[in-house]
Backbone bond lengths (Angstrom), bond angles and torsions (degrees), N, CA, C in turn:
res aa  C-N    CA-C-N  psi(-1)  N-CA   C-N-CA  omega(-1)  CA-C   N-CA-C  phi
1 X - - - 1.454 - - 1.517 110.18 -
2 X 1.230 104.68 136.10 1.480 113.42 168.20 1.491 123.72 -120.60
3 X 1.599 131.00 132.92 1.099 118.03 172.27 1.224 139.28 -85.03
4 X 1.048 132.82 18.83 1.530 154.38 -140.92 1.719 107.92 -26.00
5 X 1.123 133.57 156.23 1.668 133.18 -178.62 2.067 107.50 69.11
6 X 1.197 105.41 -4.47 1.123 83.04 -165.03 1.587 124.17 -75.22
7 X 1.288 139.26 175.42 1.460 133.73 -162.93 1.353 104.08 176.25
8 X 1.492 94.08 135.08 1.735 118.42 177.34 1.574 114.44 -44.10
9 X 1.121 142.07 -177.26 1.464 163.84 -174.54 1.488 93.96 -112.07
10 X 1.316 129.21 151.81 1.585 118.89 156.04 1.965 96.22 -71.43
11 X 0.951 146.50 -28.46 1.225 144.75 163.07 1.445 107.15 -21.57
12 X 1.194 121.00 -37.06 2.345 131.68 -127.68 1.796 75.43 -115.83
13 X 1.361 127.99 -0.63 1.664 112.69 174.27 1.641 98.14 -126.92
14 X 1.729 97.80 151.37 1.826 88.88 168.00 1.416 82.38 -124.93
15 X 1.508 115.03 158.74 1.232 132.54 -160.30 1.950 88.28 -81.61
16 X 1.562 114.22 152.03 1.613 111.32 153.22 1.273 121.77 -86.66
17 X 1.663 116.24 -161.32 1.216 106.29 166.14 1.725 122.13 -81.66
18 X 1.263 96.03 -28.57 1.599 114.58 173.49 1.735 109.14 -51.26
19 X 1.185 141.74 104.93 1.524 140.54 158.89 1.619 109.61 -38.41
20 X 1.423 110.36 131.54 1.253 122.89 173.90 1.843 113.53 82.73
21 X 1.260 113.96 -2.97 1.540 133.95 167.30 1.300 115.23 -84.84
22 X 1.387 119.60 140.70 1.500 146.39 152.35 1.455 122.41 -98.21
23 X 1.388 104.52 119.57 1.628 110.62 161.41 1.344 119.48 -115.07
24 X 1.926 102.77 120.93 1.253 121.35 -168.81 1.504 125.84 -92.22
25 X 1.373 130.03 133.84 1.359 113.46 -160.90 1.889 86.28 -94.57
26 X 1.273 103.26 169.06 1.633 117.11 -163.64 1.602 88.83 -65.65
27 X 1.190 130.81 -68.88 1.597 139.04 -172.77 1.793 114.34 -21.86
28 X 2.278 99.94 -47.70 1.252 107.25 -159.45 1.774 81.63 -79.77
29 X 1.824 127.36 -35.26 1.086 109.41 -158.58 1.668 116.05 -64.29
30 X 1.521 116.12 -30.35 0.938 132.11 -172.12 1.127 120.55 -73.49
31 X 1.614 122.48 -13.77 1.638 139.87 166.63 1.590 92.08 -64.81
32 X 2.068 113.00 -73.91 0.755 111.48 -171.65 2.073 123.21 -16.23
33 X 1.149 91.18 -65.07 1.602 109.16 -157.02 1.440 99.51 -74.65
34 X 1.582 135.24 3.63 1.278 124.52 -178.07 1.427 95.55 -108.61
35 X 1.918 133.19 1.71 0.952 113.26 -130.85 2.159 69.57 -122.41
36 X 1.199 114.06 -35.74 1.235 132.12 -168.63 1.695 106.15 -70.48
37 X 1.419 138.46 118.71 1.727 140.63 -154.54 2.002 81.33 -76.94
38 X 1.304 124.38 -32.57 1.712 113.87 -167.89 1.454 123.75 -54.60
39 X 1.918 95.18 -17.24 1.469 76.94 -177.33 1.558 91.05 -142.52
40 X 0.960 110.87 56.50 1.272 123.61 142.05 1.635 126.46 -42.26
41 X 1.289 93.88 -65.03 1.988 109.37 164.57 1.753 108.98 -39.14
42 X 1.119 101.00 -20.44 1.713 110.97 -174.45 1.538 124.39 -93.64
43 X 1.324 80.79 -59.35 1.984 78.75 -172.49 1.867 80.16 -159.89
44 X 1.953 100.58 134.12 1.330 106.16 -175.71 1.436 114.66 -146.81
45 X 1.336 126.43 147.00 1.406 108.07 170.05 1.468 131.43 -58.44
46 X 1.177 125.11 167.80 1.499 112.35 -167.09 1.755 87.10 -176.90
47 X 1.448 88.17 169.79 1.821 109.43 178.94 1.552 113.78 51.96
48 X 1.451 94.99 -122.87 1.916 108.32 -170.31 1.795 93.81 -87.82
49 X 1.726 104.90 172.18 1.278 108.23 170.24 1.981 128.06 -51.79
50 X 0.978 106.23 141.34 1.387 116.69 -173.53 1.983 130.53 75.98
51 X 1.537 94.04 -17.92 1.328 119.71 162.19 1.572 134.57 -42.93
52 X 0.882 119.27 99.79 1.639 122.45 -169.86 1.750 109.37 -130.56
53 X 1.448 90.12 166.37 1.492 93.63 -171.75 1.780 106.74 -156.21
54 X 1.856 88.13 114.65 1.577 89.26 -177.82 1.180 120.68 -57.58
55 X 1.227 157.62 124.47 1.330 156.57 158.44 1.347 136.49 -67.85
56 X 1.321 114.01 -27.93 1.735 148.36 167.90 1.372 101.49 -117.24
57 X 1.517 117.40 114.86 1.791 94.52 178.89 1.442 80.04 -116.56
58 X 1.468 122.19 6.07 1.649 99.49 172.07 1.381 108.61 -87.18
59 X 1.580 127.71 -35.05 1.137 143.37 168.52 1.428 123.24 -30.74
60 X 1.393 107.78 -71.45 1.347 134.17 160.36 1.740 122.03 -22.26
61 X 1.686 82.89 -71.85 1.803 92.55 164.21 1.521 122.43 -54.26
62 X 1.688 119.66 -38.62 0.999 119.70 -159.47 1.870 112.20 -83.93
63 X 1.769 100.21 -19.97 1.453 114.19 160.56 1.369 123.61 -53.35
64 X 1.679 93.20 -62.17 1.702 100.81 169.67 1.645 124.73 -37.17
65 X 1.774 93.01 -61.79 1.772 88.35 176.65 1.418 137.43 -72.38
66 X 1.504 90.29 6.94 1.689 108.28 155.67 1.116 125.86 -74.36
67 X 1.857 113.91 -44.63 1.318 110.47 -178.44 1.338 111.35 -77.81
68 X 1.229 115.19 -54.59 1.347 113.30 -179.55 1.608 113.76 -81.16
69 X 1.519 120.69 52.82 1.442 125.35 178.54 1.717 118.92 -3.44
70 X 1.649 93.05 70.33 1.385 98.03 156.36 1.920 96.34 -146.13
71 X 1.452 102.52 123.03 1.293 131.88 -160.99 1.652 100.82 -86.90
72 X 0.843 124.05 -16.61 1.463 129.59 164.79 1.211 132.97 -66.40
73 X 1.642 102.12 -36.08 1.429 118.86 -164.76 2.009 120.88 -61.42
74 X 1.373 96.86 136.63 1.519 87.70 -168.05 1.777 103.63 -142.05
75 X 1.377 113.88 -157.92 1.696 93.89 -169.92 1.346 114.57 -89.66
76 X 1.119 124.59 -4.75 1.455 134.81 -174.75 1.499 98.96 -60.85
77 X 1.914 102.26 -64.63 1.214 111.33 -167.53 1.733 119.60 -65.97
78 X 1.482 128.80 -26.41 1.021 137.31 175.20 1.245 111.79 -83.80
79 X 1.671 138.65 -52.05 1.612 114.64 138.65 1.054 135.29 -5.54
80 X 1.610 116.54 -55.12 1.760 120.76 176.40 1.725 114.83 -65.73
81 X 1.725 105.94 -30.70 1.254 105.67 178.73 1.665 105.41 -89.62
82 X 0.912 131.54 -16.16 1.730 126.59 152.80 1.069 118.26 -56.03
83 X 1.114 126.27 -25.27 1.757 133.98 -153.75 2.037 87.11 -85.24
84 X 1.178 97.84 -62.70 1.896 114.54 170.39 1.463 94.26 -12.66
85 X 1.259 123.74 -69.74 1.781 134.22 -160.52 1.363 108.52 -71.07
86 X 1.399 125.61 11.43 1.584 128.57 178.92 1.741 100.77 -78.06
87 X 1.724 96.38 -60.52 1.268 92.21 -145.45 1.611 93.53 -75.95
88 X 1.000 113.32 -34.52 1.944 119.58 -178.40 2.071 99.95 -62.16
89 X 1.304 123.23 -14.05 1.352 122.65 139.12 1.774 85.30 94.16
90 X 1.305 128.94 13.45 1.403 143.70 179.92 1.823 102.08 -54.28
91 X 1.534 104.80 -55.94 1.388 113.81 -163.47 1.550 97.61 -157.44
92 X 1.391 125.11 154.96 1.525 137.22 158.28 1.610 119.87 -121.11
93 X 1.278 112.71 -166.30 1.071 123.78 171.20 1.320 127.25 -128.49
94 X 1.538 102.74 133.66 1.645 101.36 -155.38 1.424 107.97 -83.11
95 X 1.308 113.01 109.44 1.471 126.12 169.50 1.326 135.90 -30.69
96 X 1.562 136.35 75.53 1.630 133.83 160.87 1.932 75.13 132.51
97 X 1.663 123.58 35.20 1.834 108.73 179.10 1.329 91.37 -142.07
98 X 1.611 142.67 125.12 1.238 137.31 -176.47 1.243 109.96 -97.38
99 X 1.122 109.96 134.15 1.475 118.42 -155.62 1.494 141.90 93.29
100 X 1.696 109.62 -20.41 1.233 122.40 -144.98 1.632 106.54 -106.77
101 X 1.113 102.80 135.68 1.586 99.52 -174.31 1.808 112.99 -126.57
102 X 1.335 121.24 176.07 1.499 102.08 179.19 1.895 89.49 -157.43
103 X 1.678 94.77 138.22 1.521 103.22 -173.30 1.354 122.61 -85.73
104 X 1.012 162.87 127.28 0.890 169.91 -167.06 1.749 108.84 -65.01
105 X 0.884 169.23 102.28 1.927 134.97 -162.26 1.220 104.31 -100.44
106 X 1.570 98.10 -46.97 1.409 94.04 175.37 1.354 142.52 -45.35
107 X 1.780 109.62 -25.26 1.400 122.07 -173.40 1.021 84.66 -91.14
108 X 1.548 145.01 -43.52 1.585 130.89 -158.09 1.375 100.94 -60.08
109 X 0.991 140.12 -70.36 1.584 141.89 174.88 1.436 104.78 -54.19
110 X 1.056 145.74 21.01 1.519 133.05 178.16 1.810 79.30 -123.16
111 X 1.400 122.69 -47.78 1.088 105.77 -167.36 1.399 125.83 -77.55
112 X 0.879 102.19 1.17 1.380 124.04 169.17 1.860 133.69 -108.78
113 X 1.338 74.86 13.71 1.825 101.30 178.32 1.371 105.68 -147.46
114 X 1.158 121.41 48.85 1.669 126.87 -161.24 1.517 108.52 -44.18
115 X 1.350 123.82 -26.87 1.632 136.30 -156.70 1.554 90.15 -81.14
116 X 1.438 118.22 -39.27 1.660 116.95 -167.10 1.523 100.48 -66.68
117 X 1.632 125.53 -19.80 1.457 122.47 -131.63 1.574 88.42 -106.80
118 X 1.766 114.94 111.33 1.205 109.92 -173.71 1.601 111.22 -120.93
């Protein structure tokens, strides 16, 4: 599955300290890159709704520590920061699929509207 047109909220960015900068949380980056046909070869939707599946998890990582300029970053460490979005109910991991994760949507917009979230 592909979503084609799709696009963040100004909500889905928090401003940095730098003027004219965006800081992206891994969840919004990882929308980003499922949403774009280039990296498809990388990380893509698949299965039931919200369901995706990294394909490059060295790739992936090595995007991330581009955006967020840390040159180290690899899949171990971005796994651990996926793992974060379990208990906040953002995204999981799809059980007996390596690699494969599935988003929650509903919580993404609840968590990001905390007042709606009852």
């Amino acid at each position: 599955l592909y979503f084609p047109g799709f696009a963040f909220p100004d909500w889905a960015y928090k401003p940095e300290s730098s003027p004219g900068s965006r800081q992206i949380q891994l969840w919004h980056f990882i929308l980003e890159l499922l949403q774009k046909e280039e990296y498809q070869g990388v990380i893509a939707w698949q299965g039931d709704y919200g369901e995706f599946v990294i394909k490059d998890p060295d790739e992936v990582a090595r995007l991330w520590g581009i955006r967020k300029c840390k040159p180290h970053m690899n899949y171990d460490k971005l796994s651990r920061a996926l793992r974060y979005y379990y208990n906040k109910r953002i995204l999981h991991k799809t059980k007996g699929k390596r690699f494969t994760y599935k988003f929650n949507f509903s919580k993404v917009v609840l968590v990001n509207y905390p007042i709606l979230d009852m």
